[in-house]
N, C-alpha and C positions, 0 to 999 in steps of 0.2 A: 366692210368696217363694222366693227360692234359697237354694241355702247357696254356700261360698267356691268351692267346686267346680264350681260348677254345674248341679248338682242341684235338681229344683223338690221345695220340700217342701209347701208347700199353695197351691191354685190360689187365682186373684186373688177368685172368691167367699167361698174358707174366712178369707183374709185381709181384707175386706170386716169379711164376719160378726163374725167376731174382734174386731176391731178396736170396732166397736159394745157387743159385751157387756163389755169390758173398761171402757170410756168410760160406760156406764149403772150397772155395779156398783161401779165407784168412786165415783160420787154417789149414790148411794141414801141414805145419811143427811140429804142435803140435800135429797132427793126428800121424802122421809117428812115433814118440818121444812113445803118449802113447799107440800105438798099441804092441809096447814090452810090457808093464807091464800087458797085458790082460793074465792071466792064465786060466782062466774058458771058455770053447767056451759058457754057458748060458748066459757069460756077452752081449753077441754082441746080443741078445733076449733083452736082459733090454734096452741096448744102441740103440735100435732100436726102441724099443717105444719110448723112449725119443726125437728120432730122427723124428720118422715117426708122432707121436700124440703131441708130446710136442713143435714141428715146422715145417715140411713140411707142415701138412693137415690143421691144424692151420693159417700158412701164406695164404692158399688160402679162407679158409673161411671167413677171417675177411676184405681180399680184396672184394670180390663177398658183403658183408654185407657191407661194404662203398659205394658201387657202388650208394646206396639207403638211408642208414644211416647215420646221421649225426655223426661226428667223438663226439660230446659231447655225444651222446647217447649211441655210440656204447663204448665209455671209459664207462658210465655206468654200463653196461652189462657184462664188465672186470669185473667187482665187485663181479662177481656169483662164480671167481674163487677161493676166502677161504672156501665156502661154497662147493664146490663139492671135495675141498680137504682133508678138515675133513671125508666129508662122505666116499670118494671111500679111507679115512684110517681107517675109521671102519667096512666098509663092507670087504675088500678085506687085510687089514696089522695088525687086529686086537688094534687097535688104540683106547684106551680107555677113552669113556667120565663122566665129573661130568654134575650135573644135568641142571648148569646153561649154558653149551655147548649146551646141549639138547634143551632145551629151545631158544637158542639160532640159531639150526637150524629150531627149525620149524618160528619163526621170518623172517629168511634170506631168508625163501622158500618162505614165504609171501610174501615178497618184493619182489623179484625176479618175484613173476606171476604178480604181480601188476604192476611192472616196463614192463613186457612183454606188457601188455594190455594196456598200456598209450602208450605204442610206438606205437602198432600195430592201433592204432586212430588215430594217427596224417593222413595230408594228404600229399600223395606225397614222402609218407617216406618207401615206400617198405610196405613189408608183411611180414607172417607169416614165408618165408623160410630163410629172411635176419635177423629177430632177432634170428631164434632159429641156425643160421648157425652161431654163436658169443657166444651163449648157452652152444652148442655142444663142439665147440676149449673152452672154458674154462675146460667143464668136461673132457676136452683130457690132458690139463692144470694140473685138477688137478691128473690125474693118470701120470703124469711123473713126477710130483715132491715128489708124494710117491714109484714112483719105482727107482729115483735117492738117495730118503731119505734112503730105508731099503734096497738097494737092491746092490745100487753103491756106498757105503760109502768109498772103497777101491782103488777108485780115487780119483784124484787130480778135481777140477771142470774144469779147463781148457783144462784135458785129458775126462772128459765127453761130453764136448761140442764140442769139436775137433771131437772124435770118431761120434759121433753122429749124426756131420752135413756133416761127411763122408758118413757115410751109406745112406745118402739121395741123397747126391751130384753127383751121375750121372742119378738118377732118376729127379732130375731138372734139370740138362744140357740135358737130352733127350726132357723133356719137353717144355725147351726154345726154343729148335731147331724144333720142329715138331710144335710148336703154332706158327711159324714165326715172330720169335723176330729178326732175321736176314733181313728180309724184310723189318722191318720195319726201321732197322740200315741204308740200302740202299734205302730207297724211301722217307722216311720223315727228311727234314732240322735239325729238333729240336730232332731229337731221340738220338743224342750223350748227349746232352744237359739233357736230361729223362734219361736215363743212367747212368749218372752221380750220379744222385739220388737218385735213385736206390743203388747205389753203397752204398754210403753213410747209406742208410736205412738193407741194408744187411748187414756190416760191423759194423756200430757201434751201430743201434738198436736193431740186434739179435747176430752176433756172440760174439763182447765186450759183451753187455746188460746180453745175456743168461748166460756170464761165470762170470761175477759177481754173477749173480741171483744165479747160482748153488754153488756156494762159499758162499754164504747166508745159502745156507740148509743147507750144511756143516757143519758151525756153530752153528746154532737152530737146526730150525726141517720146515719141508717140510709147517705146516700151518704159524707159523712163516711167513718164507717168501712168502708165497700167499697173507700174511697181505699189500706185498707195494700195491697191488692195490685198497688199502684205498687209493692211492694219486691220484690213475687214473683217474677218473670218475671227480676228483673235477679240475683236470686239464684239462681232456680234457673238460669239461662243458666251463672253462675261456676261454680254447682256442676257443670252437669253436663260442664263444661268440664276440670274436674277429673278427670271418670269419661272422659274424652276422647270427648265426645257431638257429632257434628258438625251443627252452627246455621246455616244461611246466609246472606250478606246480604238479602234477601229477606224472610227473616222479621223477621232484627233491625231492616231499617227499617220492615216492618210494625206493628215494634213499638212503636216511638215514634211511628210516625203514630198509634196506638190512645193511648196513653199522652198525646200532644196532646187526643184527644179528649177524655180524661177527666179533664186538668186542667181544658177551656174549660167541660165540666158543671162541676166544682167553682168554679167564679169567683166566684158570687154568695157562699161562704163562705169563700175565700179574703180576696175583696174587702173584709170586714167585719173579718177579722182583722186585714188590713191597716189600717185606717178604726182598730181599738179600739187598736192599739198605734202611732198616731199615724206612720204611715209615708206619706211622700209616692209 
């Protein structure tokens, strides 16, 4: 994280960590609450992928991939995440497709290599370890939201994300404390100031954000909601258009062929919403 100047005040690990302890100790009252209702010990297995892949290892990779990454491109790259949740729900939940899903992933994958190799052109914009480290947290992405869909239906979402950012949360306060985010509290002016921020980005970007999110599956179904990152890519593009981040055509068509793919997976639940509110 910078400041206005320019200035790095904590590296993309300490803001990581950060970001995690602030996200787990604003729910602990919720944590405490639904740690009664846990009857199964194989829940805290599930609750810990969700924990461990679906946000701790995640928060650091998509920090480490900004480092280099334009925040439009890397909203892009979010975009891989309906597509790898379809699949690791056919591979691994038995998740069954019709033909035009089918079709619709191998489009998505297209885009997706295509999107990979217009990034990996630009100059100046990182390499091969920063797009595919955004790759990676997506396919982590999509196995927590099929192991929260089939596995943790039995919660509440708010006692999912509570649990979950528990199990992580003294492996980030370890972490914050031995990458010298304490140092940096005491030696740099502006670091209460970055902190702050922080605060802000772990509190209502993941621990709010995630318990909605997961209150979404709840409702649908786990590719459902991997669907909002249809809004990601096209918001972070304006934003970072704003921060005057240069996009090329290349990727933005990459990106709607990706974006095609992922409504043709969506059709089977498209199709029905269509069908219940009586639309020809």
């Amino acid at each position: 994280m910078y400041s206005l100047d320019g200035e790095q005040i904590f590296s993309y690990t300490q803001v990581a960590a950060l970001r995690m302890v602030f996200a787990g100790l604003v729910l602990l009252p919720f944590a405490y609450r639904g740690l009664r209702k846990i009857k199964q010990t194989k829940d805290f297995g599930f609750l810990l992928v969700v924990g461990g892949l679906g946000n701790f290892i995640p928060a650091f990779m998509f920090t480490y991939a900004e480092t280099k990454l334009s925040s439009g491109y890397a909203g892009m790259l979010n975009s891989f995440t309906p597509i790898f949740t379809i699949t690791i729900g056919v591979i691994f939940f038995n998740t069954k497709l019709i033909s035009k899903q089918i079709i619709g992933l191998v489009i998505g994958t297209a885009g997706m290599i295509s999107l990979m190799l217009f990034g990996n052109s630009l100059e100046g914009n990182g390499g091969w370890s920063h797009i595919l480290a955004i790759v990676l947290a997506t396919m982590m992405y999509g196995l927590s939201l099929n192991t929260i869909k089939h596995k943790l239906q039995h919660l509440k979402s708010f006692e999912i994300t509570s649990i979950a950012l528990l199990l992580v949360l003294l492996p980030a306060i370890i972490l914050a404390y031995s990458l010298g985010s304490l140092d940096v509290l005491k030696s740099n002016n502006s670091a209460y100031s970055a902190l702050g921020f922080i605060a802000i980005l772990g509190v209502v970007g993941t621990a709010f954000a995630v318990i909605l999110f997961n209150r979404l599956i709840s409702l649908k179904d786990a590719l459902f909601a991997s669907s909002v990152t249809y809004f990601i890519p096209i918001v972070a593009v304006f934003i970072g258009f704003s921060f005057k981040e240069t996009i090329n055509m290349g990727q933005i068509c990459s990106m709607v062929v990706v974006l095609l793919g992922v409504f043709l997976v969506n059709w089977k639940g498209i199709k029905k919403k269509v069908e219940k509110n009586g639309i020809d």
